[in-house]
Structure formats: structure tokens, C-alpha cells
N, C-alpha and C positions, 0 to 999 in steps of 0.2 A: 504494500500500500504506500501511497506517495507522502513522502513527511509532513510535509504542510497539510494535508488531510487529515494524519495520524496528531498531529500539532491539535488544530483547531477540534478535533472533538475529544482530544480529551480538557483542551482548556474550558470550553462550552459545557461539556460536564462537570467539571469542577465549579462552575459558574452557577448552573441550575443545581447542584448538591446545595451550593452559598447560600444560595435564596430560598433554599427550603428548610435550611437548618440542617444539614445532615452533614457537621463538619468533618466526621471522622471520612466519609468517602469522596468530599472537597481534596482532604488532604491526599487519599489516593490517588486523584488523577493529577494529582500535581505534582508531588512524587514521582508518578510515572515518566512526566512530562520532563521534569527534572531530570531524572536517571536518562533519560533519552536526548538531553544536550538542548533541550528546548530551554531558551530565558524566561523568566517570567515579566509581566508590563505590573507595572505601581498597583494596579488593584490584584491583581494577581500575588503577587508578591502578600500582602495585604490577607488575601484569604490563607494563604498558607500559616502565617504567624500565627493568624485566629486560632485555626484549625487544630494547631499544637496546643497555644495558649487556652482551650477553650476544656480540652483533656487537662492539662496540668497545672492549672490552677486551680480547681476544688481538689486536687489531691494534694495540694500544700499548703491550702487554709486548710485541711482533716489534721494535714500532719503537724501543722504549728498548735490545733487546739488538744488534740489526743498530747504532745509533747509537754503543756502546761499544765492539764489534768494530769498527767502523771507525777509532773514535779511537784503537784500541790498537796498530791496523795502521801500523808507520813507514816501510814500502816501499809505495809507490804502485807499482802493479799492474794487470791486466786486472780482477782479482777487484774491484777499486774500484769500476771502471765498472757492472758487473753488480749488487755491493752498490747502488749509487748509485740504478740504475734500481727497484731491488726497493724503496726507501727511499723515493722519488717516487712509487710505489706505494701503500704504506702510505699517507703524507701524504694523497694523496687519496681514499682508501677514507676515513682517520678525518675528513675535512673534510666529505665527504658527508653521512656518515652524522650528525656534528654538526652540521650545518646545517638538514637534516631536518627533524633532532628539534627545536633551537631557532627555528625558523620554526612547529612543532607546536606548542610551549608560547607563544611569546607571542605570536603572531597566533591562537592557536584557542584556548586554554585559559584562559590568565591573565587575559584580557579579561574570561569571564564566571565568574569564581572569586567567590564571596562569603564566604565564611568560611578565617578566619588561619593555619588549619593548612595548608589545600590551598594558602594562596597562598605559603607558608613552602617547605612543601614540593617545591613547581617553580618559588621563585623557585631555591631551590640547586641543582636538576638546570640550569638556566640557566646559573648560575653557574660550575658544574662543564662543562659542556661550551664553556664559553666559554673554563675555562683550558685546556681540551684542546687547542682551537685554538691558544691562545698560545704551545705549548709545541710549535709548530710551526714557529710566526712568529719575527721580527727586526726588529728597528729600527722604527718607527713603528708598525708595526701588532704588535709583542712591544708596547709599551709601550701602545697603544689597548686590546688584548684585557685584557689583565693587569689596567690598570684598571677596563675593565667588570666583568669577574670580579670584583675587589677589594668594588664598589662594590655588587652585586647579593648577596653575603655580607652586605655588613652592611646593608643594607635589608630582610632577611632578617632576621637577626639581630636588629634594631631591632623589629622585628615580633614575634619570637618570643618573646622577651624581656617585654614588654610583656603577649604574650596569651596567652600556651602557656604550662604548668606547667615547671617544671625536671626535671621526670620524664616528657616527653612525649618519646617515640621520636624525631618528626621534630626539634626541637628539639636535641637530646642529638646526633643523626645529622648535623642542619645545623654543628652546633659543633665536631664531629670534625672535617667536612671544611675550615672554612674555618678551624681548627690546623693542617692541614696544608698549607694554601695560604700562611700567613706562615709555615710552615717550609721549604717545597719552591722557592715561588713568589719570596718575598721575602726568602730565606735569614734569617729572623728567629726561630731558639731560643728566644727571651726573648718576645715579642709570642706563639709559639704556643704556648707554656707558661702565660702569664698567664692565654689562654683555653681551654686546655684542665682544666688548676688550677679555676679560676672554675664553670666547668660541672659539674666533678666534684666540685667542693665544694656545690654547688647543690644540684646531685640525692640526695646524699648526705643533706644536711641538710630536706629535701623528704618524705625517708622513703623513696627507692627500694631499698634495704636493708633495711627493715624486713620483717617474715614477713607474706607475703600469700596464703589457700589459693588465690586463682584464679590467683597468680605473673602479676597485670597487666604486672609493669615487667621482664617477664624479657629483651624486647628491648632496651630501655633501658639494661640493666644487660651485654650483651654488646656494645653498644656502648659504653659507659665501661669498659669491659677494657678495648678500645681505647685510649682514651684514656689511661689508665695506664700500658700498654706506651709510647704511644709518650713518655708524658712522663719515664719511665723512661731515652729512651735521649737524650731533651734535653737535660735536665735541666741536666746536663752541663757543655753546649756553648753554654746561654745565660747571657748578660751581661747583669746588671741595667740596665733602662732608668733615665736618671736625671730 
């Protein structure tokens, strides 16, 4: 069958899975489409993140609350055991499914990415699933992951910085989340405030504010709420670096 055939209906299925909610078989054909050398366009791109993110995030809100019930518990009990096994569970559904997807992006994707925004863009979904794992791990491999994490934000960052506008969604999005990896990751208030500050001073002075009838920067601009709340509840609690 002729590629561009082969192309368009699995991205067109991928498309009509989107819009009916059926993200686990979205991700299949896009996947497929992947494995087969096909790039993905912005919305494309876009359904496949969901598609992950849509799996692995209720199993890391189960596992952050199952984690705090346990610590809260002072009588060791049957109910531990059971907790424990459900917990073991979790771990490895999100390590799956992280693994996946980071074997997706940088054996299929990143490799043949030619322009700064896409590579921006999934170098941070990388990034981010990398601290997902970490936030699993201990002792050598807590400190291996954390650091790739670390390090794939700011190559990232380096990148974005340089070639994205300060009003660019992925951009504005990358810089949210790796503020919240020096405040979550490397208990650093002060380090995720410097860039979260810095960003929202960026875009700000960039013009995403300013009145625009096609409202280009509206995504932009719900992601620096973001940023705002959370530098709001820093603020705080960071200690000037000196």
C-alpha cells in the first residue's frame, strides 16, 4: 500500500479515536504512524501526549495518595500488606507506560525532528517522564533519573530560549514544568521562582498581554496563570541564593 495512504488513515484514525475519547487506541495509531517514520503536525503531536498523559496521570495521583495513607498509618497491619501490593502495582503500570512512551520519543521521534519547537517540545515530555520514574526510584538510580530529568530541562530550555519567542506556548509550558521540578524535585523555592519570575517577566514584556482580535497567546497566557499561582504560594518559602 502507498505510504501516504498508509500515513493518512492511520493519522485520520487516530483523529476520530480523539474525538470520541478513546485515547488508549489514538495512541495506537500514532504509534504506529511513528514506528513507520511518519512526523507528527502540532495537533497530532498534541493527541499523542494526551493519550499517555490521560493513562498516567490517575495512576500517580492513586500513587501519591495510597503513599501518604501509608505514611500516616502508625500500626502496621494486614491493611499494609494489601496497601503495599496495590503500591507495587501502581509502580509498575507508571514505569510501563513511561518507558513506552520515552523509548517513543527518543528512538522514533527526536532523531528525525528538524525544527526547535518540536525538539523543545519532546525534549520536556522526556524530561517529564523521566522525573516520573524518579519519583519512584532511590538511591542511585533516584539520583541517575533526577539528573537526566535535570539535564534534559535545560537543554531544553537552552534551546528554547535561544529560538522560541517568550510568548511561545511550548516554551512558556517547558518553563512551568521544569519551576516545578526545582521546587518539587530539588526542594529549591528560590531556583523555581527565579524561573518562573524570569518567564513571566519575558512574556509579559514580549506583548502576551497586549489586545490581540485572533487572542494568538490565549494558551500562553493560561499557562502563566500558572505560573503566578504557583509563584504566589513560593514566594514565600524561598531564600535568596547568594
Amino acid at each position: 500500500m502507498n505510504s501516504d495512504i498508509v500515513k493518512e488513515d492511520l493519522l485520520f484514525s487516530a483523529g476520530i479515536c480523539d474525538r470520541c475519547s478513546i485515547p488508549n487506541e489514538a495512541q495506537r495509531f500514532l504509534s504506529d504512524a511513528v514506528h513507520r517514520g511518519f512526523e507528527l503536525d502540532i495537533d497530532q503531536r498534541e493527541i499523542l501526549s494526551s493519550s499517555y498523559k490521560s493513562q498516567i496521570l490517575p495512576l500517580r495521583n492513586s500513587w501519591r495518595k495510597l503513599k501518604s495513607l501509608m505514611a500516616a498509618n502508625q500500626q502496621p497491619s494486614q491493611t499494609d500488606t494489601v496497601s503495599l501490593r496495590i503500591l507495587e502495582h501502581l509502580e509498575s503500570r507508571i514505569r510501563i507506560i513511561s518507558f513506552e512512551f520515552l523509548e517513543l520519543i527518543h528512538t522514533h521521534i527526536i532523531p528525525t525532528l528538524t525544527g526547535h519547537e518540536g525538539r523543545v517540545y519532546y525534549m520536556k515530555l522526556e524530561a517529564d517522564y523521566t522525573r516520573y520514574l524518579s519519583e519512584l526510584s532511590s538511591g542511585k538510580d533516584h539520583t541517575r533519573l533526577t539528573e537526566r530529568a535535570h539535564n534534559l530541562y535545560k537543554k531544553a530550555a537552552d534551546i528554547a530560549l535561544c529560538h522560541l519567542p517568550a510568548t511561545n506556548v511550548v516554551r512558556v509550558n517547558l518553563m512551568l514544568n521544569f519551576s516545578v521540578f526545582y521546587y518539587e524535585v530539588y526542594n529549591s523555592p528560590e531556583r523555581a521562582c527565579i524561573l518562573g519570575k524570569a518567564t513571566y517577566n519575558q512574556a509579559v514584556e514580549s506583548g502576551v498581554l497586549d489586545p490581540d482580535p485572533e487572542d494568538r497567546h490565549a494558551d500562553a497566557r493560561a499557562i502563566l496563570k500558572l505560573i503566578k499561582e504557583n509563584l504566589s504560594l513560593w514566594t514565600n518559602q524561598a531564600v535568596p541564593i547568594p
